[in-house]
N, C-alpha and C positions, 0 to 999 in steps of 0.2 A: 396236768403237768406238762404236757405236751409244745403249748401254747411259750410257756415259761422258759421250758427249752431250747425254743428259734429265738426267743427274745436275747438269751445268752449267749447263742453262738451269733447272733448277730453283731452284738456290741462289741466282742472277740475279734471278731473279721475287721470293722474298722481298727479296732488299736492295734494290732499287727496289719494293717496297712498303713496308718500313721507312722508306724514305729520305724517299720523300712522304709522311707520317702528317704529317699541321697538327694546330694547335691546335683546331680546329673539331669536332675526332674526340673532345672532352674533353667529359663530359655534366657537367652542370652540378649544383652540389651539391645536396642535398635535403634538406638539414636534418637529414644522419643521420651529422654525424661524433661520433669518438668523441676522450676527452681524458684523460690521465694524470692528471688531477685537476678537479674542479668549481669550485675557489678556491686561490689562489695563495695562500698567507699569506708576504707577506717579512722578518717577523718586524720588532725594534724598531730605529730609526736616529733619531738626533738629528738635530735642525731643521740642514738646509742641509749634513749630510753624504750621502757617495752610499749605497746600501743595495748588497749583494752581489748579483750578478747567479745571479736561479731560472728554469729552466726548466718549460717545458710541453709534453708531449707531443701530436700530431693526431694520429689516426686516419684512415686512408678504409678501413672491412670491407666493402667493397660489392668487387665484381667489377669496375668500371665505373670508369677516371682520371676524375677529376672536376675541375671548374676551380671554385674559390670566387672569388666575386664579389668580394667586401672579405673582410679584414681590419684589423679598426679599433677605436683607444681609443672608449668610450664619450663623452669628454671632447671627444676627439677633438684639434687641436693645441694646445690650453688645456691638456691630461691633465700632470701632472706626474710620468708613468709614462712609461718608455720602451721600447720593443721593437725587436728582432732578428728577423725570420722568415727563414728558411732564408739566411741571410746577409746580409741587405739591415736595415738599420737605419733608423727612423722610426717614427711613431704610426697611419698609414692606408695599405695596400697592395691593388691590384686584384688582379682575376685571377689568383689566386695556384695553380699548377698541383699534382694529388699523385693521384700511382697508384695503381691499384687494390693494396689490400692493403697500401698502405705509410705512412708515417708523415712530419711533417717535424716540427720543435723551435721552437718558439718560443721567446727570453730575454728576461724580464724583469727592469727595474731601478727606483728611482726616487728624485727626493732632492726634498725638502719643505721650504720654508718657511713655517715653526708662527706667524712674526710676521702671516701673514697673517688667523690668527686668534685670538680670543682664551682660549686656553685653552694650558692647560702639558703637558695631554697628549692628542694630538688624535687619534683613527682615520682617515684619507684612506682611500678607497676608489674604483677604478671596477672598468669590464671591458673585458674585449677582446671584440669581438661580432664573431659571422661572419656572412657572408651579410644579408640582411635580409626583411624583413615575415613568412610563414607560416614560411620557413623560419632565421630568426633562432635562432640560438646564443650563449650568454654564458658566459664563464670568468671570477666573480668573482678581482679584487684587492684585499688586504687588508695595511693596515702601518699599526702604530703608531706615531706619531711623537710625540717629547719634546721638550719645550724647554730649554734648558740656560744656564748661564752660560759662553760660550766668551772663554780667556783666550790671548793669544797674542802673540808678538813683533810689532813693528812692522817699515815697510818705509823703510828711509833714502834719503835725496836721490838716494844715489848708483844706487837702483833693488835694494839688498844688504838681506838681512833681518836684525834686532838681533841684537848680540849679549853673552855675558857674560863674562868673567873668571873660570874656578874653579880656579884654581892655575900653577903654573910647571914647565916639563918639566924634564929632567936638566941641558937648557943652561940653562935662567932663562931662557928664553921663555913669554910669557903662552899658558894652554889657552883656547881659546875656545868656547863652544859656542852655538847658535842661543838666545837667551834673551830676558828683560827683567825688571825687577824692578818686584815687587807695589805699588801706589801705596797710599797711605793707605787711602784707603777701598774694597779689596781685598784686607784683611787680617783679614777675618774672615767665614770661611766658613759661610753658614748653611745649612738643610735643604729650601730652602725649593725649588731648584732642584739639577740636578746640575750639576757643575762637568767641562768639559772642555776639557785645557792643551793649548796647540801649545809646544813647546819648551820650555823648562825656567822656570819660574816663580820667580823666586829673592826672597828676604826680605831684605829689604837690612840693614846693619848697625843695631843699637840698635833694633829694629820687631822684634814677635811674630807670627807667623801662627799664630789661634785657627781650630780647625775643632771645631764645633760635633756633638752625638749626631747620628747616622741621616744625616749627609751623605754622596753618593758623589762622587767625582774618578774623572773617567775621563780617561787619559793618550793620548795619539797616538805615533804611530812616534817613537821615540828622545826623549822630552819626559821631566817629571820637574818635582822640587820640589826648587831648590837653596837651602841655610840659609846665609848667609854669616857671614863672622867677627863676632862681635858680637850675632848675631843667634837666636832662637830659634824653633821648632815648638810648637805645647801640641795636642794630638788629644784630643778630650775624649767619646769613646767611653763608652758604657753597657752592660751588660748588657740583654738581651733580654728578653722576657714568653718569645717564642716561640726559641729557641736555634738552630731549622732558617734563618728569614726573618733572623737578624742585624737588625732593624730600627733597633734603636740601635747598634748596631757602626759605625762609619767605614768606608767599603769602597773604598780604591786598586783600580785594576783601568785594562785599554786601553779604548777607545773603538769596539770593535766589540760591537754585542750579539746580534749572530747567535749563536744555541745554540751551532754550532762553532767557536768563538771561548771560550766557556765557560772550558778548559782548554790554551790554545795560548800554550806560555811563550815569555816575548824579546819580549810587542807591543810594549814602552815599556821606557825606560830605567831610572831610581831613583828613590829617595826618599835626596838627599843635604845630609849633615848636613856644613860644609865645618869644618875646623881654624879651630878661635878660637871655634866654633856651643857654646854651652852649656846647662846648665839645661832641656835640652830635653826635654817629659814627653808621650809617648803613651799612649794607655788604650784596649782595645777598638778596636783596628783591626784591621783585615785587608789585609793587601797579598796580589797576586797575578799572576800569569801578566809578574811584571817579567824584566831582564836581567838586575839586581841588588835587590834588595826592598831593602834597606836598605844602604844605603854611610855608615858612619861615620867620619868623622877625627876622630882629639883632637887635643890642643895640644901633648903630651907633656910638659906639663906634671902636669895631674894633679890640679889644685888640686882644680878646679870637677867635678861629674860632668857628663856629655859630652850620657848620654839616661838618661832611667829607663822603662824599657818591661816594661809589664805590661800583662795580657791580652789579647795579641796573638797571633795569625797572619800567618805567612808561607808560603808555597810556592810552588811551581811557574814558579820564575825559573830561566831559562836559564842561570843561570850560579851563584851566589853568596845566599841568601835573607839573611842578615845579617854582612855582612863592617866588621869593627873592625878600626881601624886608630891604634895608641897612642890610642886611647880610655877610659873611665873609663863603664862600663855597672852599672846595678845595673838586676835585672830577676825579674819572679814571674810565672808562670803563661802560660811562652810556649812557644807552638809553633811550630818550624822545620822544615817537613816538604821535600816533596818539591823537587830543587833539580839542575839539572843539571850540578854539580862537589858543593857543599858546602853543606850545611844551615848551621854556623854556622861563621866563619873567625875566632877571634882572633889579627891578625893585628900584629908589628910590637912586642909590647909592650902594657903598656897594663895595666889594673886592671878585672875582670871578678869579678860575681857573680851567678848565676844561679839560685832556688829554683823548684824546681819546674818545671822547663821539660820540652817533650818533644822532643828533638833528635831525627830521625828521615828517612830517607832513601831512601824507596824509588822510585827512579826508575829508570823504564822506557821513556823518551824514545830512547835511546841510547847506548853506553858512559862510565861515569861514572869517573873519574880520582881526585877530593878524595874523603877520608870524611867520614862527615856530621861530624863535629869536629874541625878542624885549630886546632893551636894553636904561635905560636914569635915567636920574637924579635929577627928579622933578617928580611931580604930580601937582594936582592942587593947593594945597595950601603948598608945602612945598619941599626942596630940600637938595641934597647932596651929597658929592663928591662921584664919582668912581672912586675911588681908582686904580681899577683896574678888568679889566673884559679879562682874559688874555685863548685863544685858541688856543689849538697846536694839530693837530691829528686827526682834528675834521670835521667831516661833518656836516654842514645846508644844509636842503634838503625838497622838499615836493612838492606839487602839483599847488601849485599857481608860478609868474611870481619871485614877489619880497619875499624871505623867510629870511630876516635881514633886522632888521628896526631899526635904531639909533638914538634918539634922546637926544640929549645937549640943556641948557637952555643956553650955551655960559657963564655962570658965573661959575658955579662949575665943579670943575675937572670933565674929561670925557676920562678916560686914556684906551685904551682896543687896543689890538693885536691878529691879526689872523693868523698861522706859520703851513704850511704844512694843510692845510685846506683844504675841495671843500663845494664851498658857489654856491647856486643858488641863482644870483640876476641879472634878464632878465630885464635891466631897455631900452623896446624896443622905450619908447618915449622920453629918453631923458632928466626926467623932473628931476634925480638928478644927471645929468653931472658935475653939478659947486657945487656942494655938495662934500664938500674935505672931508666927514666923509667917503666915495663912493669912496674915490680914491685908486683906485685896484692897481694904478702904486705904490704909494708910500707905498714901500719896509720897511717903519717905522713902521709901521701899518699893511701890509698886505704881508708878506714874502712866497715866495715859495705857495701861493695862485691859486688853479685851481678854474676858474670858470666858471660854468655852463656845466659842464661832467654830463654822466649817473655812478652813483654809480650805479647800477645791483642788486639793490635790487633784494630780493627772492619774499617778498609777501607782498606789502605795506600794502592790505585790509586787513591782518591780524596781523599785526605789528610782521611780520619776518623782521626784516632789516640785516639780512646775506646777506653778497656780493657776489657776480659769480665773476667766472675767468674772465669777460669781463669789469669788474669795472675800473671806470679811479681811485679807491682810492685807487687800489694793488697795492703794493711796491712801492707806494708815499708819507711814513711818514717820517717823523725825526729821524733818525736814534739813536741817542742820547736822544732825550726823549723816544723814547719807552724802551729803554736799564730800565729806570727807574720805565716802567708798562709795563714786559716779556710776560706776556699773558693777552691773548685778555679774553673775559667774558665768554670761553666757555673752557678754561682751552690752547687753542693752543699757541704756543712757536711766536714772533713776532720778535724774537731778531734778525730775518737775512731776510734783507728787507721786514721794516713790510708795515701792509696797516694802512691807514688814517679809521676813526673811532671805535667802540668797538669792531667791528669781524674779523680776519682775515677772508680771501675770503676761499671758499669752492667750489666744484663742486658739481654742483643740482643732484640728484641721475633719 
């Protein structure tokens, strides 16, 4: 028993020494901690939005818990920087406790107003400083901040925020969405600032919304540009000096500019052109990382054309990059890449023609459903002719087997031509053989048609769809139609054996 004894009062003696260990037992720091990083950079945020919350890592490599005396913004409650240490949230905290050999996290945040100074694009900076006098430590903060034109709905008497009319559901009840409409003189976008929408910005009847070269529009959670009946868009986009910086391009895009944000499709809603919107012309734009990049209704009527879109980009929308619906589109040198259903949807009917586009689909977000070109004439409860859905120039292309999918209800016109094209459609089972929509032989329909070549894409993952010299799409266009769109979307000459969709081929450097 004896034995059994020491062994209890031993274990005894440590946990009553444990148990009384104070804070007083904690040497105090010495100016020797260490940190995940020397400066913070929180990268860019618009005036009066909040920035993403970055960490910092502490160090204690000494042997010895150490107690720091402060920590604290340089600013100190003025800092327009906010911090998190070890759980506790504020700008100045004492005696902050950390064990030998271990670490705690520090978060930082901070949101900026640029009216307080005068400049459109301002650096804000402090730091977080430990300890002080010999043994003083500083972890510079760093973030740029922009100024913006911010456009947004209003808040009604009733304490409820605007809203707008863009259509009727199945019952003929009004859709609503959070909105307001562009007053006079907010209908013409210049370069001079970026523009950034809460809700849906809509152009009210018989008024033009002009946006000018090199403007960008940044969108917020579910916001957008609605065109109402009567009314129209004009994007008056340029060609670049530099083809990498887009400087004259118009750039859609969400309102986060943190790098990982870059590529993060579904921030924002569309760019919607409503039934009755005509005449509508964009040039040089690029839309991106939407839900739907472009939503089109026509009138189904047919008179008027609907949009005329050339030299555009689209990708990386959550759902749909350019969805027509009984529309009237004429369109040169567009690219519809990556899309999480369908690169381009004619949808419902409607009068399409497309030279030179590069429809393509290589999306790797998650299981994709649509190919990158769906085309028909009905939905579930209504239909209409297709007039016409006419391809000259043009590559369908992407990752799946079948990337064109056709469907006719057999009643209403379903008129469409493919001329000098490369279509991927790997139909390896056979199950639309006797599918005359599918018949690559007939020369009516499907003229001068390569199918299933590697076009030599550069970088699908990144929606470069520039061609290599090894493309089966070089110097296989129509010679004749491209006479009619000279250059490809990056300013190159095509008039002398051009290639099949919006780039001529380049050599990868």
């Amino acid at each position: 028993m004896r034995p059994y004894f020491y062994l209890i009062a031993l274990l005894s003696t440590i946990v009553l020494w444990t148990s009384c260990r104070k804070d007083f037992e904690y040497a105090p720091s010495a100016g020797n901690l260490e940190f995940s990083r020397d400066t913070v950079f929180l990268d860019t945020i618009f005036s009066n939005i909040g920035s993403s919350t970055y960490s910092l890592k502490v160090y204690n490599p000494t042997r010895d818990d150490v107690l720091i005396p402060s920590i604290r913004l340089g600013q100190g409650q003025e800092s327009d920087y906010r911090l998190n240490v070890d759980g506790m949230a504020g700008k100045e905290f004492t005696d902050v406790s950390l064990l030998a050999q271990d670490s705690l996290f520090i978060f930082v945040e901070t949101t900026f107003d640029i009216s307080n100074t005068n400049e459109t694009s301002f650096l804000y900076t402090d730091a977080i400083l430990f300890d002080s006098g010999s043994f003083l430590q500083e972890v510079q903060l760093v973030t740029l901040v922009k100024d913006a034109v911010f456009l947004f709905p209003g808040t009604l008497s009733d304490g409820t925020t605007e809203t707008i009319t863009v259509g009727l559901d199945a019952d003929g009840r009004e859709i609503k969405v959070e909105g307001f409409y562009l007053l006079d003189n907010q209908l013409n976008f210049s370069d001079e600032k970026p523009y950034v929408i809460y809700g849906y910005a809509a152009v009210p009847a018989d008024r033009q919304l002009i946006i000018d070269s090199g403007v960008r529009v940044h969108f917020h959670k579910d916001s957008g540009i609605y065109v109402a009946d009567g009314a129209a868009i004009q994007v008056n986009g340029a060609l670049s000096e530099d083809p990498t910086l887009l400087e004259n391009e118009v750039i859609f895009e969400g309102d986060r500019l943190e790098p990982e944000f870059s590529d993060t499709p579904g921030q924002w809603g569309t760019i919607w052109l409503g039934p009755g919107s005509n005449n509508n012309l964009i040039d040089y734009l690029t839309i991106k990382n939407a839900t739907v990049g472009l939503l089109v209704e026509g009138d189904g009527v047919l008179q008027s054309t609907t949009l005329t879109l050339n030299n555009a980009q689209v990708h990386n929308s959550a759902n749909i990059n350019l969805w027509a619906k009984s529309a009237s589109i004429i369109s040169e040198n567009t690219i519809l890449g990556n899309a999480g259903s369908t690169s381009l949807y004619c949808n419902l009917g409607g009068r399409y023609t497309f030279a030179h586009a590069t429809i393509a689909n290589y999306w790797t977000e998650g299981f994709r459903e649509g190919a990158a070109l769906q085309i028909d004439n009905f939905s579930q409860v209504l239909s209409a002719d297709l007039t016409e859905a006419s391809f000259i120039n043009c590559i369908v292309d992407g990752n799946m087997t079948l990337e064109l999918f056709l469907n006719s209800n057999g009643t209403n016109a379903f008129n469409f031509s493919f001329k000098n094209c490369l279509v991927k459609f790997k139909d390896d089972n056979g199950q639309f053989a006797q599918n005359p929509l599918y018949d690559f032989e007939n020369a009516d329909i499907y003229e001068e048609v390569l199918l299933n070549p590697d076009p030599d894409f550069l970088n699908t993952g990144s929606n470069d769809f520039r061609i290599g010299e090894l493309s089966a799409a070089k110097d296989t266009g129509d010679l004749e139609a491209a006479l009619t769109v000279p250059f490809d979307i990056r300013g190159s000459n095509r008039t002398l054996d051009p290639d099949i969709g919006a780039y001529e081929s380049i050599t990868p450097d």
